[in-house]
C-alpha positions in Angstrom: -31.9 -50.0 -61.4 -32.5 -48.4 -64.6 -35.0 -50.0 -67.4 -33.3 -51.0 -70.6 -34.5 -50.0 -73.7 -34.3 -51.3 -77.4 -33.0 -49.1 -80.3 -33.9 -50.2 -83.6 -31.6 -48.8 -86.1 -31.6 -48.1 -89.7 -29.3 -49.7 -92.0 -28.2 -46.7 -94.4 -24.5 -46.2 -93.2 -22.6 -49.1 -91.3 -22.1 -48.2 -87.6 -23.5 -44.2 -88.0 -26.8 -45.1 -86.4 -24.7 -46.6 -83.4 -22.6 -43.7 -83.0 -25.8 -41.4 -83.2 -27.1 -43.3 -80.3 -24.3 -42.9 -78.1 -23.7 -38.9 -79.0 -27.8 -38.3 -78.5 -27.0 -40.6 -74.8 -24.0 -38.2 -74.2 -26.0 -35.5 -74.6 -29.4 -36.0 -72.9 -28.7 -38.1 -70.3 -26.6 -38.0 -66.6 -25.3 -41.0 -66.8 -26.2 -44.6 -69.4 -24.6 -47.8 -70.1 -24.0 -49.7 -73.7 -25.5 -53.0 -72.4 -25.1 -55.0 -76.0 -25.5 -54.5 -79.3 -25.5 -55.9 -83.0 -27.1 -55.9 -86.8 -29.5 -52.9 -86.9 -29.8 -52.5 -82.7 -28.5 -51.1 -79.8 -29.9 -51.8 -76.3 -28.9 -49.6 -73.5 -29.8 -48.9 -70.0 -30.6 -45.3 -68.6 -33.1 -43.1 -66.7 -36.7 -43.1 -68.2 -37.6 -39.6 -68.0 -34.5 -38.8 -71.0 -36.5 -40.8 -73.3 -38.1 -38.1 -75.1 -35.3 -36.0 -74.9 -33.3 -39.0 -76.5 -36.1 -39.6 -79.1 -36.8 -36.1 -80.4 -33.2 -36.0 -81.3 -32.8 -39.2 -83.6 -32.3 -39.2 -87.3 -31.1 -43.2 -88.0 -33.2 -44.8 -85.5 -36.6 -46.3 -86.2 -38.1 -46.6 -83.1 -37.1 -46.9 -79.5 -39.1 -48.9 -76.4 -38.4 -51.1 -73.3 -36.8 -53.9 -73.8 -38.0 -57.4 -73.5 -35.3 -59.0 -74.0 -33.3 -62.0 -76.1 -34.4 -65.4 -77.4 -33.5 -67.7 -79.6 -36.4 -69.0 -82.7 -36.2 -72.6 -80.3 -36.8 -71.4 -77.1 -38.7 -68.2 -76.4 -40.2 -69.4 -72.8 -38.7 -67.0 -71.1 -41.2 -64.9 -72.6 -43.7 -66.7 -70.0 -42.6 -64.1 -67.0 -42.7 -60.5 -69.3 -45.1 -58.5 -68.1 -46.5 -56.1 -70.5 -48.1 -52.5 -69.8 -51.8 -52.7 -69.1 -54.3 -53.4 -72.2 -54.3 -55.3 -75.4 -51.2 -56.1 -77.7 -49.9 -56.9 -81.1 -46.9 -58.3 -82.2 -45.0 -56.7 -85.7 -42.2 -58.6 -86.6 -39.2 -57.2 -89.3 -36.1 -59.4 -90.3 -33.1 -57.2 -90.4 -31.5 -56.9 -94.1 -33.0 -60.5 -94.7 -31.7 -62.3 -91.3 -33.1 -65.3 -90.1 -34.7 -66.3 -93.8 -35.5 -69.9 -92.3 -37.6 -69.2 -89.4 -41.4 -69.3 -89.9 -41.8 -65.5 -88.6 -45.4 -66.4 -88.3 -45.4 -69.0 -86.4 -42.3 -67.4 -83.8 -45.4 -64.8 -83.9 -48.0 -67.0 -82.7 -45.9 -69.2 -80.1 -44.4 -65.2 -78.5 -48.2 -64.0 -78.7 -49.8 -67.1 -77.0 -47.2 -66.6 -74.0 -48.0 -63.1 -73.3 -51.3 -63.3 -73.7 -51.5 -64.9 -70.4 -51.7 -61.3 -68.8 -53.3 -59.2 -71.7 -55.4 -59.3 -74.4 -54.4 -59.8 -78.1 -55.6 -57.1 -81.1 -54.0 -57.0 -84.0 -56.5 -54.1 -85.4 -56.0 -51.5 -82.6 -53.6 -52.8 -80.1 -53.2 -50.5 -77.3 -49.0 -51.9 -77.3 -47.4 -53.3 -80.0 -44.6 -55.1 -79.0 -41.6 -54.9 -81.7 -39.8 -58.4 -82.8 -36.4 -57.6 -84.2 -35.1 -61.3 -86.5 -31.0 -60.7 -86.5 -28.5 -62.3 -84.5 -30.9 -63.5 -82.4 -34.8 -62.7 -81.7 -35.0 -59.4 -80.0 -38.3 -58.4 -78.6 -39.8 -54.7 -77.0 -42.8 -52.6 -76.4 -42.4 -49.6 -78.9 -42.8 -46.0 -77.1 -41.4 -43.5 -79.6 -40.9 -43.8 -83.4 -39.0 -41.6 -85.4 -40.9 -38.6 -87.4 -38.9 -39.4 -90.7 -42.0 -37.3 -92.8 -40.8 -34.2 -91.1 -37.2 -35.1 -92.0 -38.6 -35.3 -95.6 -40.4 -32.3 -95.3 -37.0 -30.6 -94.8 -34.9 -32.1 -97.5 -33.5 -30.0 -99.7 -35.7 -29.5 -102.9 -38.5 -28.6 -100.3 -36.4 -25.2 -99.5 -36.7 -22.1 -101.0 -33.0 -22.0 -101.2 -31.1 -24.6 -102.1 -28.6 -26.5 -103.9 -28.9 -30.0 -105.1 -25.4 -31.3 -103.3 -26.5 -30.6 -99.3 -26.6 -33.2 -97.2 -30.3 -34.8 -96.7 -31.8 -33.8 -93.2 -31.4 -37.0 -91.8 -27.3 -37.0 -92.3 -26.7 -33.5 -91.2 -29.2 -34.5 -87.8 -27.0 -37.5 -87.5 -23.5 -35.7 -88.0 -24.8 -32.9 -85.1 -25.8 -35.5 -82.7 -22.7 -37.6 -83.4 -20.9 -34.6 -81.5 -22.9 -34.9 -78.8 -23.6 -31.4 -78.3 -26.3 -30.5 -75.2 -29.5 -28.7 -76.3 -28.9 -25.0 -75.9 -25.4 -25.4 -76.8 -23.0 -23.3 -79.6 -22.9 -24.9 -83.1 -21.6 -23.3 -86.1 -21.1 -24.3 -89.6 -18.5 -22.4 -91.3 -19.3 -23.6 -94.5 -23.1 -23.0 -94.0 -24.1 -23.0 -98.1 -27.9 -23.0 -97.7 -28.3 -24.0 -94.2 -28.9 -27.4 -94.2 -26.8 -28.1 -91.4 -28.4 -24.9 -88.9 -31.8 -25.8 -89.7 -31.4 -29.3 -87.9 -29.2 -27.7 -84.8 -31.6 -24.8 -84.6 -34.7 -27.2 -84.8 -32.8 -29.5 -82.1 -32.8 -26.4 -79.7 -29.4 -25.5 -80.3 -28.0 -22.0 -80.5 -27.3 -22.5 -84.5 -24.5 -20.0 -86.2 -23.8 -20.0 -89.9 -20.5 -18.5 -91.5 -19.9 -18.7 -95.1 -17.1 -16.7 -97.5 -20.6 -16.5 -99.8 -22.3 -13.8 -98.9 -25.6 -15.3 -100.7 -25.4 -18.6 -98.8 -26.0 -16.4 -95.9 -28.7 -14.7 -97.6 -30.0 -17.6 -98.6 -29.6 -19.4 -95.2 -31.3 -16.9 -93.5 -34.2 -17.3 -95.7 -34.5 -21.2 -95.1 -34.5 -20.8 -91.2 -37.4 -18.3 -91.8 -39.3 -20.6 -94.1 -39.4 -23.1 -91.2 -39.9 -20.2 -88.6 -36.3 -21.1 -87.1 -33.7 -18.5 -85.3 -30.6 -18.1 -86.4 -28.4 -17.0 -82.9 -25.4 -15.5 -84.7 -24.2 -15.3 -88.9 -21.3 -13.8 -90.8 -19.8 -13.2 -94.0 -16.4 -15.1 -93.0 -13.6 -16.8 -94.5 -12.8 -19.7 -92.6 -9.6 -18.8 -91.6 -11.2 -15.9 -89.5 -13.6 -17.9 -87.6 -12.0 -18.6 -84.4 -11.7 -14.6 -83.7 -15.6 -14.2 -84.6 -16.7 -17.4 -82.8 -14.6 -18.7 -80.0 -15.6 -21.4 -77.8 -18.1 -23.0 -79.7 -19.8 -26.1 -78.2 -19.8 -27.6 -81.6 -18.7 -27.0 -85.2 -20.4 -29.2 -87.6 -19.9 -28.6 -91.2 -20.1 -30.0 -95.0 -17.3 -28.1 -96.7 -17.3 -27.9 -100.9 -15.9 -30.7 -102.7 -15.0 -28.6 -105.8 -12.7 -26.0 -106.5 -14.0 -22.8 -104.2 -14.7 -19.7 -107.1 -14.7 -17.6 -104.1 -11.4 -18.0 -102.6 -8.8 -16.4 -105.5 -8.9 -20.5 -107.0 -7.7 -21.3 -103.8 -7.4 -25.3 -104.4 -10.1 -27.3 -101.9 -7.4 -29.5 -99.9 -5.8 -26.1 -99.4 -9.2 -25.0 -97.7 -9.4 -28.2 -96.2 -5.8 -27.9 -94.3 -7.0 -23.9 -93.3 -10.0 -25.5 -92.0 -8.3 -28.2 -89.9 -6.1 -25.8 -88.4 -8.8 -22.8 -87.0 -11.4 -25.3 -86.0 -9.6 -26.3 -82.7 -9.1 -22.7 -82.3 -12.6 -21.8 -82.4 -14.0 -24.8 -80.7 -13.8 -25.3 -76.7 -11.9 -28.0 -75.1 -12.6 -31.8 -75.6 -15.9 -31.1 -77.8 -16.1 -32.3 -81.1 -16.2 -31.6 -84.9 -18.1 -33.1 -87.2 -16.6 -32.5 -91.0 -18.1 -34.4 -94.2 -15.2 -34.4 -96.6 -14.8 -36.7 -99.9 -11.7 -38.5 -98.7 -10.5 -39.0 -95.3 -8.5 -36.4 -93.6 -6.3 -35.9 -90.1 -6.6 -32.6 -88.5 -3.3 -32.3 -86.6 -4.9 -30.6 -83.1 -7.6 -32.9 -82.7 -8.2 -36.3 -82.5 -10.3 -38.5 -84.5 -13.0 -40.7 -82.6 -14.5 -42.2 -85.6 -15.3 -42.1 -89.6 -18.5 -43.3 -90.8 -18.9 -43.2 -94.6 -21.9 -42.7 -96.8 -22.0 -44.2 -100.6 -23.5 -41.5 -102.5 -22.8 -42.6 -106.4 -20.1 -43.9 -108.0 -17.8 -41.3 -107.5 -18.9 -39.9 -104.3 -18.5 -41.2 -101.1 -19.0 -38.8 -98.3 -16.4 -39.5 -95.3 -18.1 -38.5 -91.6 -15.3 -37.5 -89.6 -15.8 -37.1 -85.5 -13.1 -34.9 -83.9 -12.2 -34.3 -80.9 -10.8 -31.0 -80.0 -7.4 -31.7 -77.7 
C-alpha cells in the first residue's frame, strides 16, 4: 500500500495550486490517487520514489511530506500510535488564511508534542524532523521532506533577466501553467508567443525539450539570450507567425503560451481577438492527441477543437485579470 503524503499549498490563485498538483502527479508518477483535500492542501497517495520527481517540479506548493493524518483541536489522541522517523522532532504550526482563530495553537502544540514524544526526542533548536501542523478545516499534521526553492523562482523573475519586458508572467505562474498540462520530462513544449522566454526558461529548466516561436524576431533574439544567461538549451526556435506553427512544429507534447493583450504592431494592426481566434484554431493542429494547452488570455475564451478542463484566474490590478485556460486537444 502506498504512503500518503501531505501537500501544503499556497493561497495565491483559488484551486491553481490543486490543479498543479494533479498535472505534476500525471506527469511523474505510474499511477496516484486524490485521497482528500481542502483550504490550502491536498493529500494524496502514491509511490515514494516519485517524490522528488514531484517536488522539483512545483511552483504553488510550500512543502510536501508523509502524512500524519487528521484531528480535530478536541481530540488529537490518535496521535498516541504515529510513529515518527528516527531522531528528535519539532512541531511548526501555520493557520491557513486565518482559520481556526480560536484555538490556542500553542497549547494544540504542546498536547501533539507530548504524545509523540513517547518515541522521540523533542528539539525545537535543531530538530532532526519537523513535523508540519496545518489549522484549516480541521488540524492536519505531517513530517516535512521537501520544500519548495521559491529564492530560485525569484532569482528568475523577470527584472533579473537580461531581456525582458515588465508584462511576463512571474516564474512561478508560467511553472504552474506548464505543469498544469502535465507534460512528462523530456517532452515537446513550445510557446508560440515566446516574447522574452519566460515560459521556455521554466520548461527547459524542468527538463523539457523547450521550443520558442515568435512573429518578433527580437523576442527570439532576446529569448535566446535569457536561456544562455541561465545556461539553459533551447531544442528548437523560429521566426513564425502563429498561423504557420503546426507545419514547423507538429506533434508537440505541449503548447504553453502567454499571448499579447494589446494590439500586435507586428501583425499589419491585425486586432488581438483576431490573433486569438488564429491561435485557437492551429494549436490543435500542432499539438498531439489528448495533450493539453495552456493559454493565459485576459478574458475567457473557447477554442472550438479542444476542450476545456479548467480556468484558474489570477487578479493582477484592477484592470487585469489573467484567465489560465487548460485545453485539451480532441
Amino acid at each position: 500500500m502506498n504512503p500518503q503524503f501531505f501537500f501544503e499549498l499556497s493561497g495565491e490563485s483559488k484551486d491553481m495550486p490543486q490543479a498543479e498538483v494533479r498535472g505534476c502527479l500525471e506527469a511523474e508518477t505510474d499511477w496516484f490517487e486524490i485521497v482528500s483535500e481542502g483550504p490550502g492542501y491536498m493529500v494524496a497517495s502514491f509511490d515514494e520514489k516519485y517524490l522528488d520527481g514531484i517536488a522539483d517540479r512545483m511552483a504553488m506548493t510550500h512543502s510536501i511530506g508523509r502524512y500524519l493524518g487528521e484531528y480535530t483541536p478536541e481530540d488529537i489522541s490518535g496521535l498516541a500510535d504515529v510513529e515518527l522517523p528516527e531522531g528528535s522532532f519539532a512541531i511548526r504550526a501555520k493557520r491557513f488564511e486565518g482559520m481556526m482563530r480560536d484555538v490556542d495553537s500553542q497549547k494544540l502544540i504542546r498536547s501533539a508534542g507530548a504524545l509523540l514524544s513517547k518515541h522521540n526526542d523533542v528539539n525545537l533548536k535543531d530538530p532532526d524532523v519537523i513535523v508540519r501542523m496545518q489549522m484549516c478545516d480541521k488540524v492536519h499534521l505531517y513530517v516535512e521532506q521537501r520544500v519548495t526553492e521559491a529564492d530560485l523562482l525569484e532569482k528568475r523573475k523577470v527584472g533579473e533577466r537580461p531581456f525582458f519586458s515588465p508584462i511576463s508572467l512571474h516564474p512561478k505562474y508560467a511553472r504552474a501553467l506548464i505543469n498544469m498540462t502535465g507534460v512528462k520530462k523530456g517532452g515537446t513544449v513550445l510557446d508560440p508567443f515566446c516574447g522574452t522566454g519566460g515560459i521556455v526558461i521554466e520548461a527547459a529548466e524542468m527538463g523539457m525539450k523547450a521550443i520558442a516561436s515568435d512573429f518578433d524576431e527580437d523576442m527570439i533574439i532576446g529569448c535566446q539570450e535569457n536561456l544562455d544567461f541561465y545556461g539553459l538549451k533551447m531544442h528548437d526556435f523560429d521566426v513564425l507567425d502563429i498561423g504557420d506553427i503546426a507545419e514547423r512544429f507538429p506533434d508537440m507534447d505541449a503548447i504553453c503560451t502567454d499571448p499579447p493583450y494589446g494590439r500586435s504592431t507586428k501583425t499589419g494592426g491585425e486586432h488581438i481577438d483576431k490573433i486569438y481566434k488564429r491561435a485557437g484554431e492551429v494549436i490543435p493542429k500542432a499539438l498531439k492527441h489528448d495533450r493539453r494547452a495552456g493559454v493565459v488570455l485576459p478574458h475567457p475564451v473557447q477554442f472550438d477543437e479542444m476542450v476545456l478542463e479548467g480556468m484558474f484566474l489570477q487578479r493582477v490590478h484592477g484592470s487585469l485579470t489573467r484567465h489560465y485556460h487548460i485545453f485539451r486537444n480532441l
